[in-house]
N, C-alpha and C positions, 0 to 999 in steps of 0.2 A: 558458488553462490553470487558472488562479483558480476559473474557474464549474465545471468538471470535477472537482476537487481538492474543492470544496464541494458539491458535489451526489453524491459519493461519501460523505457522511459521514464523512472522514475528517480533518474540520473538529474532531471531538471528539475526535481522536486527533495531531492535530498544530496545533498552538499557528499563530496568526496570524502571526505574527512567521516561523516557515519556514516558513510558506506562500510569503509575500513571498520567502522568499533563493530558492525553486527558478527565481525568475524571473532571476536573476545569472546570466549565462554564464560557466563555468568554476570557479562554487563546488559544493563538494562534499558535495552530502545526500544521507546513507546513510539505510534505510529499511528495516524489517522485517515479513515478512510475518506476521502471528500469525492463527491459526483458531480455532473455540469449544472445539476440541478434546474433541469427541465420536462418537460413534457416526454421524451425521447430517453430517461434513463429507464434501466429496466427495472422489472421488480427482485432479481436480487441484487443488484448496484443497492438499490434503494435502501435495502433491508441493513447496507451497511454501511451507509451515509453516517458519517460525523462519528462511528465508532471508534475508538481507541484499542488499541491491543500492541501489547509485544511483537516487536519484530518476529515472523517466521507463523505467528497463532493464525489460529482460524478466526475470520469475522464471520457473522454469525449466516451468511448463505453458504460457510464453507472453502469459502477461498482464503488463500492467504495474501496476495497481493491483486493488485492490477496487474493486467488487465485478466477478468474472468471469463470474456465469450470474445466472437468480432464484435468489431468495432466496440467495444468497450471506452469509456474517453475518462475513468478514473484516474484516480491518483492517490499515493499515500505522502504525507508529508511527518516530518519527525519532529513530535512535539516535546515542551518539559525540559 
């Protein structure tokens, strides 16, 4: 999960340190979807703009992290 979580680039958006806790069974990391918020996101990016969910859940197009297609330029950030 570590090499997945890092090879999503979402190593620049989430500090080492919760990297490490999503590996704790039954701790609770919340995570939000943010998009570049233009003209150019898609309509399932969109669909999960600003959502919140537990590390690992589905948001609601389905996917569970960034990126979902090419060129995808989301991000999750770990909020709370």
């Amino acid at each position: 999960m570590i090499l997945k979580i890092i090879h999503h680039h979402s190593l620049l958006t989430c500090p080492l340190p919760t990297i490490l806790l999503t590996l704790i069974p039954g701790l609770d990391v919340k995570v939000q979807w943010l998009t570049a918020e233009d003209d150019l996101v898609s309509e399932e990016c969109e669909m999960n703009d600003q959502e919140v969910r537990e590390i690992g859940d589905e948001f609601p197009s389905g996917a569970t992290e960034p990126p979902q297609h090419p060129n995808c330029r989301c991000v999750i950030l770990k909020v709370g």
